[in-house]
N, CA, C and O of each residue as an XYZ file, in Angstrom:
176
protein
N       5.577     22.262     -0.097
C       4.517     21.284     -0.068
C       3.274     21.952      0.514
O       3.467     22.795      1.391
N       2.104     21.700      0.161
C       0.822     22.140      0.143
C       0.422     21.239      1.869
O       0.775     20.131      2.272
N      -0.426     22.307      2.518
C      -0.669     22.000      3.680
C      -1.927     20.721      3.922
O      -2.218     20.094      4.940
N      -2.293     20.684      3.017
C      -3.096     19.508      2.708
C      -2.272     18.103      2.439
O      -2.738     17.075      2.930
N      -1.095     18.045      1.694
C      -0.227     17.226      1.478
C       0.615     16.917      2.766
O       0.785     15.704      2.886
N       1.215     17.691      3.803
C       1.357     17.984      4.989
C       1.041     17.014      5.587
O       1.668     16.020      5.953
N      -0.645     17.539      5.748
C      -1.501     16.486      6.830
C      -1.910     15.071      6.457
O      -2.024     14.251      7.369
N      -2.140     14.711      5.210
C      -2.244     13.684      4.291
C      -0.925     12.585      4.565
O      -1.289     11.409      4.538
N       0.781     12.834      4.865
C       1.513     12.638      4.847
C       1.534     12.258      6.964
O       1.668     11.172      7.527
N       1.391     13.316      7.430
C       1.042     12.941      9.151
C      -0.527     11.527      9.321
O      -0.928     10.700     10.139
N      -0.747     11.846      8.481
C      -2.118     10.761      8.656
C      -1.917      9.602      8.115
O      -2.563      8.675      8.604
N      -1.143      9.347      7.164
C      -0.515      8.137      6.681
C       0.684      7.473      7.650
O       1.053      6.339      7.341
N       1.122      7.926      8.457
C       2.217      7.781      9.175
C       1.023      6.935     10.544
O       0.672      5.763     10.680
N       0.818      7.749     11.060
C       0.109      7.330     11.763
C      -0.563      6.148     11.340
O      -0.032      5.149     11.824
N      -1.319      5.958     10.775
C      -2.208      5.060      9.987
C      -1.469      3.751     10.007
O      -1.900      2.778     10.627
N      -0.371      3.740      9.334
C       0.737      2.778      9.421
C       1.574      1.647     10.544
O       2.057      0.515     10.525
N       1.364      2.847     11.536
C       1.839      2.285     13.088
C       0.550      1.057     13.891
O       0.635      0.380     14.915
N      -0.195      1.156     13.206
C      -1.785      0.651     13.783
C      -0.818     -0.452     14.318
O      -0.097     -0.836     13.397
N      -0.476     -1.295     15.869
C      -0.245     -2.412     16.477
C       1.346     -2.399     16.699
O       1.880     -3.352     17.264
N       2.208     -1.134     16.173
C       3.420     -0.877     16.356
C       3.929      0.313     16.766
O       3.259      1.337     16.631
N       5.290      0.337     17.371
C       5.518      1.799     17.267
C       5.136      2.649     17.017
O       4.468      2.171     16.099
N       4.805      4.083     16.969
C       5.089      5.040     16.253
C       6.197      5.429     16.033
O       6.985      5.611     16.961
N       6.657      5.736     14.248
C       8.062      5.837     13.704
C       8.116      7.430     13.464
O       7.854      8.022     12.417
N       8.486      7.926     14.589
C       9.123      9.497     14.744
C       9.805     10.057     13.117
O       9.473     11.128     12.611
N      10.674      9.203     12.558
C      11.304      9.392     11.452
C       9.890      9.838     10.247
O      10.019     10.718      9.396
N       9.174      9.376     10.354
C       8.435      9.023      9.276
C       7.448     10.273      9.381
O       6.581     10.319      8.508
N       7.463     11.351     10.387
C       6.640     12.370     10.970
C       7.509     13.379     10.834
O       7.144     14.454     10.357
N       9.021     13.111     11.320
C       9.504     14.368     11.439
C       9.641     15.718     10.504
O       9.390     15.527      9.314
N      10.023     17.115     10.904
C      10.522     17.781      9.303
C      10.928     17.603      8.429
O      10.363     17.915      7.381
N      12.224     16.957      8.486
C      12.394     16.527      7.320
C      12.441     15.883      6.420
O      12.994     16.120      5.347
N      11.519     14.441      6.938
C      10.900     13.803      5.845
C       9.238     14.503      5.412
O       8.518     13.860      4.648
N       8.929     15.391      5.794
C       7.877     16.160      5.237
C       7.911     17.386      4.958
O       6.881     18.059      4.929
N       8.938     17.809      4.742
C       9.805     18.837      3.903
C       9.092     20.250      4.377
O       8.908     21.214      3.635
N       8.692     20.158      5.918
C       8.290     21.811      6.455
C       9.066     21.847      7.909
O       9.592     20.860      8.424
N       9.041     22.955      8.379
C       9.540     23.518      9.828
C       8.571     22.847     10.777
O       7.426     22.397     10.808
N       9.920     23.066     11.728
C       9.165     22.174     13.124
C       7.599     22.689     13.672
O       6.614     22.054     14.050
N       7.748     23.464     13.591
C       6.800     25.003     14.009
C       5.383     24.349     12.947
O       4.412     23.884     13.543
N       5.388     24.367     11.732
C       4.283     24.445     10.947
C       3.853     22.813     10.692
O       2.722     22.507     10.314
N       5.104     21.650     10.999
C       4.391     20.153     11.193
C       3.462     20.595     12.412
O       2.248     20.397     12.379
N       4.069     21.171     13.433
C       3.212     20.947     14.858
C       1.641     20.959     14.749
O       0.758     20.148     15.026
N       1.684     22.475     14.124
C       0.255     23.211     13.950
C      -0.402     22.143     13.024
O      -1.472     21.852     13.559
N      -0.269     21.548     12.068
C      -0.717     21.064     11.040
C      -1.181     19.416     11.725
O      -2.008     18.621     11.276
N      -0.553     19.331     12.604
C      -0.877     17.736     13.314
C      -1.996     17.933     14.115
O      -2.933     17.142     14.008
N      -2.080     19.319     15.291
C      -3.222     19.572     16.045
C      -3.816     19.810     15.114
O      -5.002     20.129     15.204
Protein backbone atom coordinates (compact mmCIF):
# COMPACT_ATOMS: atom_id res chain seq x y z
CA UNK A 1 0.00 0.00 0.00
CA UNK A 2 1.13 3.46 -1.08
CA UNK A 3 2.18 5.79 1.79
CA UNK A 4 -0.32 8.24 0.90
CA UNK A 5 -3.06 5.53 1.21
CA UNK A 6 -1.37 4.77 4.67
CA UNK A 7 -2.03 8.18 5.98
CA UNK A 8 -5.42 8.68 4.21
CA UNK A 9 -6.50 5.38 6.07
CA UNK A 10 -4.85 6.85 9.81
CA UNK A 11 -6.86 10.08 9.07
CA UNK A 12 -10.07 8.44 8.43
CA UNK A 13 -9.82 6.50 11.59
CA UNK A 14 -9.32 9.22 13.50
CA UNK A 15 -11.86 11.34 11.85
CA UNK A 16 -14.40 8.72 12.79
CA UNK A 17 -13.81 8.65 16.60
CA UNK A 18 -14.91 12.53 16.68
CA UNK A 19 -17.09 12.18 20.43
CA UNK A 20 -15.92 8.41 20.93
CA UNK A 21 -13.24 6.23 21.61
CA UNK A 22 -10.45 5.91 19.66
CA UNK A 23 -10.67 2.31 17.93
CA UNK A 24 -6.95 1.01 18.17
CA UNK A 25 -8.21 -1.88 15.79
CA UNK A 26 -9.03 0.39 13.09
CA UNK A 27 -5.21 2.03 13.21
CA UNK A 28 -3.37 -0.89 13.89
CA UNK A 29 -0.85 -2.90 11.27
CA UNK A 30 -2.78 -5.00 10.32
CA UNK A 31 -5.71 -3.53 9.30
CA UNK A 32 -3.46 -1.14 7.24
CA UNK A 33 -1.46 -3.71 5.81
CA UNK A 34 2.25 -2.07 6.91
CA UNK A 35 4.82 -2.68 9.88
CA UNK A 36 4.58 -1.31 13.18
CA UNK A 37 7.70 0.76 12.54
CA UNK A 38 6.40 2.49 9.18
CA UNK A 39 2.39 3.08 10.62
CA UNK A 40 4.35 5.00 13.44
CA UNK A 41 6.42 7.27 11.15
CA UNK A 42 3.56 7.80 8.79
CA UNK A 43 1.11 9.01 11.76
CA UNK A 44 3.85 11.66 13.10
Amino acid sequence: MSDFKTIARISGAIRLCKGRPFDMAAASPGALGVFEGQRDVLAA
